[in-house]
mmCIF file of the N, C-alpha and C atoms, coordinates in Angstrom:
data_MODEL
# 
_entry.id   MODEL 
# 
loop_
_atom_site.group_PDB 
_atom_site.id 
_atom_site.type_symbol 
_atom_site.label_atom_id 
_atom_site.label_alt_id 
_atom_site.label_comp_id 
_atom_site.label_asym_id 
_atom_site.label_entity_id 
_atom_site.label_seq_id 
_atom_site.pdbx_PDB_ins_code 
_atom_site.Cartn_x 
_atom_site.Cartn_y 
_atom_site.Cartn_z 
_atom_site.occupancy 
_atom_site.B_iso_or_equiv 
_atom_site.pdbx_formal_charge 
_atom_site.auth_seq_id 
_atom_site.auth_comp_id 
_atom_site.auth_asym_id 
_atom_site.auth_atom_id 
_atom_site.pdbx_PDB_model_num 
ATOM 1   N N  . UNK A 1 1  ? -101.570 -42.683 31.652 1.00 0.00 ? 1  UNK A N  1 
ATOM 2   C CA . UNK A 1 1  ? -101.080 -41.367 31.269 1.00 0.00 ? 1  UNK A CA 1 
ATOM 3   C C  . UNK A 1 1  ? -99.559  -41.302 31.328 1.00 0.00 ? 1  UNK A C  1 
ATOM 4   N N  . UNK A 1 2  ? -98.889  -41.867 32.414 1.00 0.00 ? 2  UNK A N  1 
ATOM 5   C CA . UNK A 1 2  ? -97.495  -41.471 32.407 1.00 0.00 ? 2  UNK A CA 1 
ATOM 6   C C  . UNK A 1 2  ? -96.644  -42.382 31.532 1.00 0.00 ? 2  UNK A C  1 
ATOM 7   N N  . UNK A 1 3  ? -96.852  -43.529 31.465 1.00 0.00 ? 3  UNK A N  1 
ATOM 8   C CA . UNK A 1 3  ? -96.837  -44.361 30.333 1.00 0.00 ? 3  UNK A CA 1 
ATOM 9   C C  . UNK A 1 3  ? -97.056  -43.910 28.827 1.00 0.00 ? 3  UNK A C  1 
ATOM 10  N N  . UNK A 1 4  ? -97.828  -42.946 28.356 1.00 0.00 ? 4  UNK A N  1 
ATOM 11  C CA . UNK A 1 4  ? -97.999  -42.247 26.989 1.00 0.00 ? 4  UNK A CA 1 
ATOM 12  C C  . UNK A 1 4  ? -96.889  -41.324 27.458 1.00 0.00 ? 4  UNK A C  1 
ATOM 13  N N  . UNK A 1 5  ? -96.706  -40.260 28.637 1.00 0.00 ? 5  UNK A N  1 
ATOM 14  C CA . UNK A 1 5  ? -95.759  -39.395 28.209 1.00 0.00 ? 5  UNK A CA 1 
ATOM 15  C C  . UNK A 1 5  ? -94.080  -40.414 27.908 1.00 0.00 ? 5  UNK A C  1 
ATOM 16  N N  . UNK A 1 6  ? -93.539  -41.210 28.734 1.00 0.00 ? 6  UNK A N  1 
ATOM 17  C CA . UNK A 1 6  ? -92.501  -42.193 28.717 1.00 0.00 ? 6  UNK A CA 1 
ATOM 18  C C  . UNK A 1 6  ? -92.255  -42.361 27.065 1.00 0.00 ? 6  UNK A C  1 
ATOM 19  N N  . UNK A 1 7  ? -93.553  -42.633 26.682 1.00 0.00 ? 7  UNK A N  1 
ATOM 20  C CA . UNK A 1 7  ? -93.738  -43.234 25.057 1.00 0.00 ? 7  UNK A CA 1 
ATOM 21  C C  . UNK A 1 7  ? -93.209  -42.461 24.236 1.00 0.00 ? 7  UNK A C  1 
ATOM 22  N N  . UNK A 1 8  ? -93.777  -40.823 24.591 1.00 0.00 ? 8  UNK A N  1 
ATOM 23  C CA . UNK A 1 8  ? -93.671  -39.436 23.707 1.00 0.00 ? 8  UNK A CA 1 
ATOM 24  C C  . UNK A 1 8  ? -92.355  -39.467 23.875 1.00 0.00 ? 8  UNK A C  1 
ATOM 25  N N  . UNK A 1 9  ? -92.079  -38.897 25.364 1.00 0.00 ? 9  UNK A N  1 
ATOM 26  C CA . UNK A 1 9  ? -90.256  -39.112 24.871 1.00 0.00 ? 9  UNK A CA 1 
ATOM 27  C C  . UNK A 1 9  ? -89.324  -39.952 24.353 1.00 0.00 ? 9  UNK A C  1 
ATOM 28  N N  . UNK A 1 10 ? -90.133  -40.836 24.456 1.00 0.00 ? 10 UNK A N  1 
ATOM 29  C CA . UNK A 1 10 ? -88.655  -42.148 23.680 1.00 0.00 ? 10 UNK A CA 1 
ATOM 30  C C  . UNK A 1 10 ? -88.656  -41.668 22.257 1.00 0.00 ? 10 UNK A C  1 
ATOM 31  N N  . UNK A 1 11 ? -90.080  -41.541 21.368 1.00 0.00 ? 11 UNK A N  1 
ATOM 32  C CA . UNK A 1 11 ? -90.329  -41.174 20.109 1.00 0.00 ? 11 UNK A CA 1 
ATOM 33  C C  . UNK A 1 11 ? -89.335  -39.972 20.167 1.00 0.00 ? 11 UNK A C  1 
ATOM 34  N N  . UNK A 1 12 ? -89.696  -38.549 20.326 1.00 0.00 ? 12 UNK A N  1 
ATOM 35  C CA . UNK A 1 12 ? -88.931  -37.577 20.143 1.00 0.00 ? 12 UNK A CA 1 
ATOM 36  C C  . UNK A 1 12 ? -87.679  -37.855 20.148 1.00 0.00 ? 12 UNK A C  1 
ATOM 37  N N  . UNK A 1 13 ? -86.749  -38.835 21.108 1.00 0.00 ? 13 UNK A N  1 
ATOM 38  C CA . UNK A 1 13 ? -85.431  -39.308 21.361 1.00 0.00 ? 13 UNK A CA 1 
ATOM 39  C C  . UNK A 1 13 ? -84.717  -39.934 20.228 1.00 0.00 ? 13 UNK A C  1 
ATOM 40  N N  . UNK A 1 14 ? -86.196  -40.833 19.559 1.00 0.00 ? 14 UNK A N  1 
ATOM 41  C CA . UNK A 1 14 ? -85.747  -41.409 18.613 1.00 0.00 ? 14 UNK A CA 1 
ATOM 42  C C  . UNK A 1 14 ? -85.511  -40.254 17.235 1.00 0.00 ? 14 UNK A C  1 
ATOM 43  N N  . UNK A 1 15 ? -86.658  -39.787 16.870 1.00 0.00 ? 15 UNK A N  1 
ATOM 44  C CA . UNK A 1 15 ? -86.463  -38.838 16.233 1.00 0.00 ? 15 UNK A CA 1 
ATOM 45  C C  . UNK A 1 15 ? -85.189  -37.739 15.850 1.00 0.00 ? 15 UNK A C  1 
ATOM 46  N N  . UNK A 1 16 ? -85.099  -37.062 16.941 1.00 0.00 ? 16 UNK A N  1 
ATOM 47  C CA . UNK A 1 16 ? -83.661  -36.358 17.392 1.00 0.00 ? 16 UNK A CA 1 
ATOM 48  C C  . UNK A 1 16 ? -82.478  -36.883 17.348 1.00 0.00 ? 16 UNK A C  1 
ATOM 49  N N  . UNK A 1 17 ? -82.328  -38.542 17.717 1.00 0.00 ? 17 UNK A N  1 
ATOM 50  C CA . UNK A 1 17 ? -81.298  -39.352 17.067 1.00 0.00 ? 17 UNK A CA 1 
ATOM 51  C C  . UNK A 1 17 ? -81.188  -39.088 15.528 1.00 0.00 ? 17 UNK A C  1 
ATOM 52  N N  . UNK A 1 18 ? -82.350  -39.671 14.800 1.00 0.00 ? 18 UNK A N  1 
ATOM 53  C CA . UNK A 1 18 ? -82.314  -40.062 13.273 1.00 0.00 ? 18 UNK A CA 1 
ATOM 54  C C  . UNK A 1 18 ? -81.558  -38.975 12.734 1.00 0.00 ? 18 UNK A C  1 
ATOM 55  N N  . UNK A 1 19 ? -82.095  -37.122 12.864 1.00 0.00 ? 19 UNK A N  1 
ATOM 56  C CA . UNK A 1 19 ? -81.602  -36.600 12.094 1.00 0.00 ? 19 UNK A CA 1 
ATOM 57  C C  . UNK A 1 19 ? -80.639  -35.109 12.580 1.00 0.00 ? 19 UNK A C  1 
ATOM 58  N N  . UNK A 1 20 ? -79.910  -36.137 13.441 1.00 0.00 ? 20 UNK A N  1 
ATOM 59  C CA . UNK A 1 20 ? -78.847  -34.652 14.538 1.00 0.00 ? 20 UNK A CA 1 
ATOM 60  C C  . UNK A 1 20 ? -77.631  -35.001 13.444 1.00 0.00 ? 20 UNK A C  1 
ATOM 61  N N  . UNK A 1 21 ? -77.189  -35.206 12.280 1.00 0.00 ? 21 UNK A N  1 
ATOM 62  C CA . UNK A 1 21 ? -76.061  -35.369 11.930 1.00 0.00 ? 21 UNK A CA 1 
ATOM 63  C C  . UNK A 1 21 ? -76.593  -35.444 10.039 1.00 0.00 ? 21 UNK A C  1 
ATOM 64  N N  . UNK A 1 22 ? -77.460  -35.602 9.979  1.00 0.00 ? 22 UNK A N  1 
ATOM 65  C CA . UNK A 1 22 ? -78.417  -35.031 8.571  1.00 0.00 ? 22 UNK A CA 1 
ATOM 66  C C  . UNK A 1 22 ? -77.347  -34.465 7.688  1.00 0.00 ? 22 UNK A C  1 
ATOM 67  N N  . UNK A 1 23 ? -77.180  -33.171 8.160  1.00 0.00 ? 23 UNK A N  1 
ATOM 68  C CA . UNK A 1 23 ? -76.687  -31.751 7.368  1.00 0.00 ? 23 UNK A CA 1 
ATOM 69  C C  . UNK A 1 23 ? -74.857  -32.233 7.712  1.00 0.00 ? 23 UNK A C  1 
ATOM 70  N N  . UNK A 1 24 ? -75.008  -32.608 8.764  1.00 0.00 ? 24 UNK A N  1 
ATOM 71  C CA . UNK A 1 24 ? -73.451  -32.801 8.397  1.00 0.00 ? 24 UNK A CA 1 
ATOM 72  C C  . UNK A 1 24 ? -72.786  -33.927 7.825  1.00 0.00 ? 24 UNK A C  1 
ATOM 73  N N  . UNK A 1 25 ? -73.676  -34.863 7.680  1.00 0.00 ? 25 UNK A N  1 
ATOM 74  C CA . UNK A 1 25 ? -73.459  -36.090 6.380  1.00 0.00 ? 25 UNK A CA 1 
ATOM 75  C C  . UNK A 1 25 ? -73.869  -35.468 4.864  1.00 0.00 ? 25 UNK A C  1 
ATOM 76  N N  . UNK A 1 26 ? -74.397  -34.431 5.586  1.00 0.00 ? 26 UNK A N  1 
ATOM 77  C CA . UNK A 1 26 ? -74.607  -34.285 3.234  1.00 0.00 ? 26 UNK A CA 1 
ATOM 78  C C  . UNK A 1 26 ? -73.406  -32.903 3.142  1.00 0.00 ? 26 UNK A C  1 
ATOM 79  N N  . UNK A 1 27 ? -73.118  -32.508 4.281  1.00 0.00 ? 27 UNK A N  1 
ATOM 80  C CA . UNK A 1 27 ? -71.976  -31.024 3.623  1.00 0.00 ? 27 UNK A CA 1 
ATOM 81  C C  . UNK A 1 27 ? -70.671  -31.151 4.424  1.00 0.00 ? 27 UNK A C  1 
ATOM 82  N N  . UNK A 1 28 ? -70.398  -32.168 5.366  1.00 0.00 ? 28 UNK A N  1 
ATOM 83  C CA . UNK A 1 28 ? -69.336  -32.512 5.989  1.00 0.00 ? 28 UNK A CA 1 
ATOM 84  C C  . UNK A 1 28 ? -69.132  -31.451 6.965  1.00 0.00 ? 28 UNK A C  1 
ATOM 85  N N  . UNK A 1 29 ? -67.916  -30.960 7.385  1.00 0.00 ? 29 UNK A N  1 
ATOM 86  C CA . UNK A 1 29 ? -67.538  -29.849 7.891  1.00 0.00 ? 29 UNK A CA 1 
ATOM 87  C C  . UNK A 1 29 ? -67.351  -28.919 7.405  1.00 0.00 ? 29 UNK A C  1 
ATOM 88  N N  . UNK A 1 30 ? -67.576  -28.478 6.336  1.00 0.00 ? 30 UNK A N  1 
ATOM 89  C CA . UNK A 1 30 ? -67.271  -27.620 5.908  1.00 0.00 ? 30 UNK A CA 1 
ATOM 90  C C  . UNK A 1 30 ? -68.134  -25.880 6.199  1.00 0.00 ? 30 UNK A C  1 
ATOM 91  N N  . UNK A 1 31 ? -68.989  -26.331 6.939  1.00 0.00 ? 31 UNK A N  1 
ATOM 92  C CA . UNK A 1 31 ? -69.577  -25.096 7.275  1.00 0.00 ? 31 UNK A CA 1 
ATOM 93  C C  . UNK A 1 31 ? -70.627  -25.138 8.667  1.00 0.00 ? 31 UNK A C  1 
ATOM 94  N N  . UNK A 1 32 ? -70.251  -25.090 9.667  1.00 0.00 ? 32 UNK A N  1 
ATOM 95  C CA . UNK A 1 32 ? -70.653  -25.501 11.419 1.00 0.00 ? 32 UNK A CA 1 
ATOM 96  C C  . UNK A 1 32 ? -71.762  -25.003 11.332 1.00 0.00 ? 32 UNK A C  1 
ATOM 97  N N  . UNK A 1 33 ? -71.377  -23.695 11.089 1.00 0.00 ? 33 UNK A N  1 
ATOM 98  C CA . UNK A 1 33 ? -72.700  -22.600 11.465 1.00 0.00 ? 33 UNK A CA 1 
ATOM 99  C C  . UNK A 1 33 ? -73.806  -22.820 10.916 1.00 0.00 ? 33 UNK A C  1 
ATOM 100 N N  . UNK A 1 34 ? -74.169  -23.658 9.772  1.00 0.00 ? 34 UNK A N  1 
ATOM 101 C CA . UNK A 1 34 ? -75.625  -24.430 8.969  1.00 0.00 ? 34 UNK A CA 1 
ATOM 102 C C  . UNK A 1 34 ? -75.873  -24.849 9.852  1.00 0.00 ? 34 UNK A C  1 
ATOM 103 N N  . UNK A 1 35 ? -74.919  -26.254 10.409 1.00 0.00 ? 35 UNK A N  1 
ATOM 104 C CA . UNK A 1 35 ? -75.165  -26.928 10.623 1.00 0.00 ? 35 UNK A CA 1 
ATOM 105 C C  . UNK A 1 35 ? -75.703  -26.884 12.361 1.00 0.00 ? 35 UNK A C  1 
ATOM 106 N N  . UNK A 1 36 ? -74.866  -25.689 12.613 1.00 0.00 ? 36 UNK A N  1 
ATOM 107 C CA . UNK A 1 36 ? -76.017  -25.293 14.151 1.00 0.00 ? 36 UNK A CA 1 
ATOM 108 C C  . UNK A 1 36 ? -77.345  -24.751 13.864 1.00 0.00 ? 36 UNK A C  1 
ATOM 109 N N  . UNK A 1 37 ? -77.526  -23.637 12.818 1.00 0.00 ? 37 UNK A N  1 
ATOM 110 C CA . UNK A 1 37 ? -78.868  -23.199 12.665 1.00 0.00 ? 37 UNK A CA 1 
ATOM 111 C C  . UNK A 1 37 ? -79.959  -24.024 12.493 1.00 0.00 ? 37 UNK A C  1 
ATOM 112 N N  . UNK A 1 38 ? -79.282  -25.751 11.656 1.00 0.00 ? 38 UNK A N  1 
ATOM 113 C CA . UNK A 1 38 ? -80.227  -26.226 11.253 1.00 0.00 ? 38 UNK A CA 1 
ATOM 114 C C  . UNK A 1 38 ? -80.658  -27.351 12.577 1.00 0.00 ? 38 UNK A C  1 
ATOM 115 N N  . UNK A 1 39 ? -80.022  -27.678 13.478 1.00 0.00 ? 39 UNK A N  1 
ATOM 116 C CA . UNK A 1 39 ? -80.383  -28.102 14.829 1.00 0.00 ? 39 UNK A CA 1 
ATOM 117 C C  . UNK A 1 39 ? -80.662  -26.938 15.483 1.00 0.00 ? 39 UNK A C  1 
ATOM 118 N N  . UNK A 1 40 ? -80.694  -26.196 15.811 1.00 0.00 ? 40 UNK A N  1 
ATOM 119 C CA . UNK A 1 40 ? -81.803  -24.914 16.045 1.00 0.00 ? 40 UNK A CA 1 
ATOM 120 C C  . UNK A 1 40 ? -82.655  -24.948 15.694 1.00 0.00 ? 40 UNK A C  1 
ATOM 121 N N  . UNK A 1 41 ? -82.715  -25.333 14.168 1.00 0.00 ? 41 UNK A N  1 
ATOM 122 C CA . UNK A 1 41 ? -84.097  -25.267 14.391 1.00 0.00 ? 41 UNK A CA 1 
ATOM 123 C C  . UNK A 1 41 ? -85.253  -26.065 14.028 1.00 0.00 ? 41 UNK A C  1 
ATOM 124 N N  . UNK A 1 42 ? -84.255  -27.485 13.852 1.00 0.00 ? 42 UNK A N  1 
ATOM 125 C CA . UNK A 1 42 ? -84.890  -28.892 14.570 1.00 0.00 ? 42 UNK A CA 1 
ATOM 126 C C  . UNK A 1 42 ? -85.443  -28.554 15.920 1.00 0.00 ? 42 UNK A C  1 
ATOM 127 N N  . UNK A 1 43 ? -85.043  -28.146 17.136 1.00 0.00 ? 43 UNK A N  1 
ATOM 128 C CA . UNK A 1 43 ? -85.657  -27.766 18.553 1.00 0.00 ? 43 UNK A CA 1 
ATOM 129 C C  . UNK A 1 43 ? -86.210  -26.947 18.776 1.00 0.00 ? 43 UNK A C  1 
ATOM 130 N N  . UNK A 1 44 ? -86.490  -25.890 17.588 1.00 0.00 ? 44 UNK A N  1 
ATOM 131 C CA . UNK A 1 44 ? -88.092  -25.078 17.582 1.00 0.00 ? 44 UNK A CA 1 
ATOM 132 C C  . UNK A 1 44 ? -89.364  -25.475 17.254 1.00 0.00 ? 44 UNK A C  1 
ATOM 133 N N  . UNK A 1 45 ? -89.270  -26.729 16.588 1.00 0.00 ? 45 UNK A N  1 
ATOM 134 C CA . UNK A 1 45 ? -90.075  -27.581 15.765 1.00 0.00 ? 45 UNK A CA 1 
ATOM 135 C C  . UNK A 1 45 ? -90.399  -28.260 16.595 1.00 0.00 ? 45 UNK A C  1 
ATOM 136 N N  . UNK A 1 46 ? -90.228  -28.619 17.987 1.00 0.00 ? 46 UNK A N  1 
ATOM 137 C CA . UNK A 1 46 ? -90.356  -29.681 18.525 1.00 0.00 ? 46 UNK A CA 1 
ATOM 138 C C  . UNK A 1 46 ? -91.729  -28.877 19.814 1.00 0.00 ? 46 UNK A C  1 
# 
């Protein structure tokens, strides 16, 4: 069992790596506040 949870979090870790910078590689800086809503609400999803 604690071994599957260890597992779950590495996955999610990995996950949350892949796409924390998504929105700000396709629109740059040019606008923060997307780009917080949309990690907002990557971590509602989770």
């Amino acid at each position: 069992m604690i071994s599957d949870l260890v597992e779950f979090q590495k996955t999610i870790s990995k996950e949350l790596y892949t796409i924390k910078d998504r929105v700000k590689n396709l629109i740059g800086d040019a606008h923060w506040g997307e780009e917080g809503r949309y990690k907002e609400s990557v971590l509602k999803m989770l």
